[in-house]
GUZA-465703 format. One record per residue: x, z negated, y of N, C-alpha, C in turn; residue in three letters; residue number from 1. Coordinates in pm, whole numbers, m for minus. Layout:
N
n_px_n_pz_n_py_ca_px_ca_pz_ca_py_c_px_c_pz_c_py_type_seq
X_Z_Y_X_Z_Y_X_Z_Y_ALA_NUM
...
END
This chain:
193
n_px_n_pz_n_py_ca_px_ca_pz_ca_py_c_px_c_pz_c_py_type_seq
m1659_m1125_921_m1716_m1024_1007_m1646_m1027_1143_UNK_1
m1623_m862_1181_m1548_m924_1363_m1682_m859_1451_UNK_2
m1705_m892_1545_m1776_m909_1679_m1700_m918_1796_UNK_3
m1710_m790_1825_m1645_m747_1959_m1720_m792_2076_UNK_4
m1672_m885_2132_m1697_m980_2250_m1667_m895_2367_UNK_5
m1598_m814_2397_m1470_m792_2512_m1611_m682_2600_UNK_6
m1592_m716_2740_m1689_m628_2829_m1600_m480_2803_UNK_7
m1689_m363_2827_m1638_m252_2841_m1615_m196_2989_UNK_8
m1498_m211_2992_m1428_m174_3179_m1439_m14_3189_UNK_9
m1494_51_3219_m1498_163_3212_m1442_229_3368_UNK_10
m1366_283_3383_m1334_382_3507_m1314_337_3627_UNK_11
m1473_408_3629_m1529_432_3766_m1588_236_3767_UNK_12
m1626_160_3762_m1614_15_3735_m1450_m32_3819_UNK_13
m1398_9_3786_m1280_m74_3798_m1219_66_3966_UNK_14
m1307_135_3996_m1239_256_4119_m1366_119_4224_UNK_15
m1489_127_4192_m1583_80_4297_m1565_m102_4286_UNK_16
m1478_m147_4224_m1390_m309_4243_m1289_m311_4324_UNK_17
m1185_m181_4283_m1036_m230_4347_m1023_m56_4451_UNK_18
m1104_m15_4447_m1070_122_4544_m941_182_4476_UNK_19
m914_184_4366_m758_252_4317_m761_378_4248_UNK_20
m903_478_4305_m893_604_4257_m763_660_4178_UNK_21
m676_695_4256_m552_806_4201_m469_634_4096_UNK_22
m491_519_4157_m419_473_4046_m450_427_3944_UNK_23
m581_420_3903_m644_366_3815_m639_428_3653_UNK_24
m600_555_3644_m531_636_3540_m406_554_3528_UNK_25
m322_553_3599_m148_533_3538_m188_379_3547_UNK_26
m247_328_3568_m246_196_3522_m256_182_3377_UNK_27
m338_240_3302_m374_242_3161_m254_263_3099_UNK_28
m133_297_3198_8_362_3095_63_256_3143_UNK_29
68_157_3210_139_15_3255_226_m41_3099_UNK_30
311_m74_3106_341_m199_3006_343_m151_2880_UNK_31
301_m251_2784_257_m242_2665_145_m149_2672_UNK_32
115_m57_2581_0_50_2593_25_160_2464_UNK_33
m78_189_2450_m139_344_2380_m174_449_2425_UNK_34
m127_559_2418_m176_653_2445_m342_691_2378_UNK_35
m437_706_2434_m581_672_2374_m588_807_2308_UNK_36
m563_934_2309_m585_1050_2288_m744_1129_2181_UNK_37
m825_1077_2267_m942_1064_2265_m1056_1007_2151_UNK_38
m959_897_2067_m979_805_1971_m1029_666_2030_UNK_39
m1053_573_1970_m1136_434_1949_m1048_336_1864_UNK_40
m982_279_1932_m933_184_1869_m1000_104_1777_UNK_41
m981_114_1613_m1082_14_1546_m1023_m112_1522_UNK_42
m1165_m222_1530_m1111_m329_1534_m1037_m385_1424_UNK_43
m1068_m322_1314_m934_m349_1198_m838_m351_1215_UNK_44
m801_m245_1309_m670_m244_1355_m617_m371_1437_UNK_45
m710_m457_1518_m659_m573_1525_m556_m668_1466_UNK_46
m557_m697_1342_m483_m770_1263_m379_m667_1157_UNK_47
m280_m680_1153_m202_m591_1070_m99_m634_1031_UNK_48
m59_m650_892_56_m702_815_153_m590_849_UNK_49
259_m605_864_386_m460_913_551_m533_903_UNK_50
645_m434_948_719_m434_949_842_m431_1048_UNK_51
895_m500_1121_1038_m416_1197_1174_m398_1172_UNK_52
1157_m278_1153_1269_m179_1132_1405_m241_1273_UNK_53
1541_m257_1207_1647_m259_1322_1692_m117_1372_UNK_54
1697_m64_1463_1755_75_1483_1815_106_1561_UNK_55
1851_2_1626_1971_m60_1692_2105_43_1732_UNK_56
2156_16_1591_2314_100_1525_2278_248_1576_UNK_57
2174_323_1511_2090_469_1568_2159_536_1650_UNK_58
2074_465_1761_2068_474_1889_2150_457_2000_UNK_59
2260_334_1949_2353_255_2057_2424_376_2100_UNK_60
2480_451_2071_2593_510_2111_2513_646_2135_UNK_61
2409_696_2143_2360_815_2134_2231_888_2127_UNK_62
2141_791_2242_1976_792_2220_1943_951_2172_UNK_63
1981_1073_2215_1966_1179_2146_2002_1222_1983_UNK_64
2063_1142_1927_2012_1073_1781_1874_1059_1777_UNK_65
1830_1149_1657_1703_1097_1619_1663_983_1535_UNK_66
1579_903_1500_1560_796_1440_1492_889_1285_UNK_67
1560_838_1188_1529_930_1041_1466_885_944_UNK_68
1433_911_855_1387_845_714_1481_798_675_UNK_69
1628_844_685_1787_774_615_1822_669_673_UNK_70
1746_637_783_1763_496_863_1688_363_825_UNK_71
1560_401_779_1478_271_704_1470_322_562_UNK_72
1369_194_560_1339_231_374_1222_213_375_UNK_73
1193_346_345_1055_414_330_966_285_229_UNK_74
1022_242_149_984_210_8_882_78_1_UNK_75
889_41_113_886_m122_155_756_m131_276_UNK_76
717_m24_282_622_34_392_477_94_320_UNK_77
350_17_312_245_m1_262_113_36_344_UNK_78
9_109_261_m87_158_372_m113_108_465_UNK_79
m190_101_586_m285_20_677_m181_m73_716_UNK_80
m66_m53_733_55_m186_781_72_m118_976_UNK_81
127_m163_1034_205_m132_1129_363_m143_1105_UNK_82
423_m47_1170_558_m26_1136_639_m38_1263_UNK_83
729_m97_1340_802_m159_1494_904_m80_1426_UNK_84
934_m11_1576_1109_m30_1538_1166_m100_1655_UNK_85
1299_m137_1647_1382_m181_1737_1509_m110_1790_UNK_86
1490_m96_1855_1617_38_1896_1713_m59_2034_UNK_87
1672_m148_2103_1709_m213_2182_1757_m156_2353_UNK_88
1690_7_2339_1719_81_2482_1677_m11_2544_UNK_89
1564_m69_2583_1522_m159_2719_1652_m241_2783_UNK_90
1716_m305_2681_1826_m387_2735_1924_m300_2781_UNK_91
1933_m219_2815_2071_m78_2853_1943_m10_2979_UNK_92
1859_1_2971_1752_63_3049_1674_17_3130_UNK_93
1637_m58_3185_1502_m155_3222_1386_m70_3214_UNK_94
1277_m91_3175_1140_m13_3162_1117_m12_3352_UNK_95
1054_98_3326_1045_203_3468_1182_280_3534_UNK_96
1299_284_3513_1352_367_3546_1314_469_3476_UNK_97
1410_570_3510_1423_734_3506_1468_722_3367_UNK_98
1606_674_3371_1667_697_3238_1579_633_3117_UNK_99
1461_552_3105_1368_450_2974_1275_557_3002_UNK_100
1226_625_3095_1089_731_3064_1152_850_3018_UNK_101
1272_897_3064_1342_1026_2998_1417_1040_2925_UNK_102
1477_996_2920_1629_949_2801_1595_898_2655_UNK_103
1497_819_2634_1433_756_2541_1484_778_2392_UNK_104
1504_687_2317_1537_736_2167_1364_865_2133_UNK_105
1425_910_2016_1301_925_1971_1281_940_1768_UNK_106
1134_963_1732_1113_968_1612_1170_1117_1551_UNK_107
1187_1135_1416_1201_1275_1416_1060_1318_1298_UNK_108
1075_1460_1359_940_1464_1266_933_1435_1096_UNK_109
1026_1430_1069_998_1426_893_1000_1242_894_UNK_110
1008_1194_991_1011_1014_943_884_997_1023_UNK_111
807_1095_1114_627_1089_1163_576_1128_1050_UNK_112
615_1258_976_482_1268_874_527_1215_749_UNK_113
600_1071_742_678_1017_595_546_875_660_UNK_114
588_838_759_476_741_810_351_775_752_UNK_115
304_917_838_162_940_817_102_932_691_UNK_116
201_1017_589_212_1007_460_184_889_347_UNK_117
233_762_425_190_684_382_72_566_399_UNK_118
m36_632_533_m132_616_575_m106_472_626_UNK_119
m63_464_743_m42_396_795_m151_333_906_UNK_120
m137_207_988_m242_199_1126_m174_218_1241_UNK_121
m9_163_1296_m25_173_1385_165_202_1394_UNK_122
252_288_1496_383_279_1502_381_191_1648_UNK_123
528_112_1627_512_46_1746_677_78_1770_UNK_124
711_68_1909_820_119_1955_885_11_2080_UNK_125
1019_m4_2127_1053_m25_2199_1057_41_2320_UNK_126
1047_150_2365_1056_248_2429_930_320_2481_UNK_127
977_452_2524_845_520_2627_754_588_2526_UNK_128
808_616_2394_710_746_2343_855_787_2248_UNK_129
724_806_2116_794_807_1987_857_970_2018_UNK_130
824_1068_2118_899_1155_2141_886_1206_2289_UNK_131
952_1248_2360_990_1301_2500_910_1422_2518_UNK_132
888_1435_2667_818_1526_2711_913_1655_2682_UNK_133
845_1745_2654_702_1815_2666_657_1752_2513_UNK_134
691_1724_2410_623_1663_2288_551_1548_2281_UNK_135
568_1497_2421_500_1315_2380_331_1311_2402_UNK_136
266_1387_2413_131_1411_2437_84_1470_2282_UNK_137
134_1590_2298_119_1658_2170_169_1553_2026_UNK_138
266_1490_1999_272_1406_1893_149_1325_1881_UNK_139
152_1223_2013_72_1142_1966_m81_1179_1910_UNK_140
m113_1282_1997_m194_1326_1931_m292_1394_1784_UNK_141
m125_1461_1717_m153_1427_1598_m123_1296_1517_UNK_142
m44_1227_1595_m88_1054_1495_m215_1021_1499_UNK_143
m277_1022_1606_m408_1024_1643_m530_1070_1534_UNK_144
m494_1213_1535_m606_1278_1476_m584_1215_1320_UNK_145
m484_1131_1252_m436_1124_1147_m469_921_1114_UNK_146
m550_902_1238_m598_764_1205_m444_624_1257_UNK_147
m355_706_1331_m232_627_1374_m210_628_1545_UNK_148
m246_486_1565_m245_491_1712_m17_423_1679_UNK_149
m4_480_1859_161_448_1874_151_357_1976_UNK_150
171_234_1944_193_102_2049_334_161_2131_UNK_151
337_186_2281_466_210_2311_548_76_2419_UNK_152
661_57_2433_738_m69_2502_689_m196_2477_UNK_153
715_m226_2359_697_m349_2309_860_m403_2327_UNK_154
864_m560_2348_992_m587_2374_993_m722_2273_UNK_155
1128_m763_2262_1116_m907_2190_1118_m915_2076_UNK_156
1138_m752_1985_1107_m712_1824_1281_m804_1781_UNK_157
1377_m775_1831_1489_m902_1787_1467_m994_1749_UNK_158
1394_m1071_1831_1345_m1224_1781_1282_m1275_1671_UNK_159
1219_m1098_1641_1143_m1088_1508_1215_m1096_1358_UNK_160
1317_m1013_1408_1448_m995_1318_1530_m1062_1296_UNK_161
1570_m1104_1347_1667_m1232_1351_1796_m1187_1273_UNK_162
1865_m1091_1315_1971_m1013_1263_1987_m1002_1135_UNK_163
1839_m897_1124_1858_m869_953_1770_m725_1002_UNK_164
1780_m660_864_1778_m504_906_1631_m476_900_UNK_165
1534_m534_837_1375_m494_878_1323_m665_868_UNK_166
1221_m659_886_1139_m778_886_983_m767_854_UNK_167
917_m876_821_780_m871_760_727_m951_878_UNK_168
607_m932_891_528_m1001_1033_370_m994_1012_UNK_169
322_m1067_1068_186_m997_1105_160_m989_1275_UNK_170
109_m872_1267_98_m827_1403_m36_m838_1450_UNK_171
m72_m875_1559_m224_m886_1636_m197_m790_1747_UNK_172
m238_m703_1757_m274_m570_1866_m423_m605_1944_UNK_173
m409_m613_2058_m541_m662_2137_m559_m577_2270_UNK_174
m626_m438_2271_m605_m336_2384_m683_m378_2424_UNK_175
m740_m363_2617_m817_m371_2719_m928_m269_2673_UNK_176
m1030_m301_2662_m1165_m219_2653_m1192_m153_2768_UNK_177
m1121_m46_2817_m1167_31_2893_m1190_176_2826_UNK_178
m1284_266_2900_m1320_400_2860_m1282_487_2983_UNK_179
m1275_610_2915_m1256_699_2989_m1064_723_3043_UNK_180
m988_635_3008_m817_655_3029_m771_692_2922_UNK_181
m638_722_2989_m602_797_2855_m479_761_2781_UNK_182
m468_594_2919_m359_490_2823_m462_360_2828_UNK_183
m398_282_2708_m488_138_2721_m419_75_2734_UNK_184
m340_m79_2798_m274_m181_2791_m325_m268_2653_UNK_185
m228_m318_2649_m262_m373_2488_m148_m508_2538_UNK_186
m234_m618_2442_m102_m747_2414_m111_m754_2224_UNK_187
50_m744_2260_70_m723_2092_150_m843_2082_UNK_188
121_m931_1950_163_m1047_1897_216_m1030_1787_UNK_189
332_m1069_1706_386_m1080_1602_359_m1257_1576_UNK_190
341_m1290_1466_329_m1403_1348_417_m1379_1258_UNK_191
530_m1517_1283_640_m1479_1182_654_m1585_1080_UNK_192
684_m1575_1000_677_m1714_906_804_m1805_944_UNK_193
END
């Protein structure tokens, strides 16, 4: 049985603690995070057997390359899993510049609804958002409505890999219980054998 321990930080809680009205939104997009898009993280989703994808090669020479279904193997990818990729922009980018929030690799749609397709829990990414503005609201949102939250700037998925082209893991996803934002910070753990 799980038993959710964690206080609920809600908002206005955390505006009448730290006075950070206007910043207390973009904090929720800090770091490691989800876009919440007006879903509930379930706690199943906590624990998740998954995968990381290398996507490395992709991307290196050409983040406007999309990331494809001809790039992984679909085949090897099982319901309720989480699926990482590794694309390795952060190391060419540092998270918070211009060029890691705009430039960003991204997903293409026939390898989002090959995911969805295979009813997945969660995509996890190196980067800002499995697709660029004006689409990165609107996607996630239908992962969302489709039971798939998108972990975004996760770093360290190499280590996972260990220079081989996908990898098996189990992943622990652990978001901040706050309500009312419309990003959550999350600490995400891989377990590797």
């Amino acid at each position: 049985m799980l038993v959710d321990l964690s206080l609920l930080v809600a908002e206005e809680m955390v505006r009448s603690v730290f006075d950070l009205e206007k910043k207390s939104a973009a904090l929720g997009h800090l770091g490691t995070h989800f876009d919440v898009m007006d879903k509930e993280f379930p706690l199943s989703y906590v624990i998740r057997e998954g995968v990381v994808f290398d996507v490395e090669e992709v991307v290196r020479h050409d983040a406007d390359v999309e990331i494809d279904v001809k790039h992984i193997d679909l085949s090897i990818i099982e319901q309720d899993t989480f699926v990482a990729f590794y694309s390795g922009f952060g190391k060419k980018h540092p998270y918070g510049t211009e060029e890691y929030s705009k430039k960003h690799p991204q997903l293409s749609d026939k390898l989002i609804d090959a995911l969805l397709d295979k009813k997945i829990s969660i995509i996890g990414i190196d980067f800002a958002g499995i697709k660029r503005d004006p689409e990165h609201s609107v996607k996630d949102q239908y992962c969302a409505d489709r039971g798939v939250f998108i972990v975004e700037n996760l770093c360290n998925l190499d280590r996972v890999l260990k220079d081989r082209d996908h990898a098996f893991c189990t992943f622990y996803t652990f978001p901040i219980k706050f309500a009312g934002w419309t990003g959550l910070p999350c600490r995400v753990v891989a377990e590797v054998d």
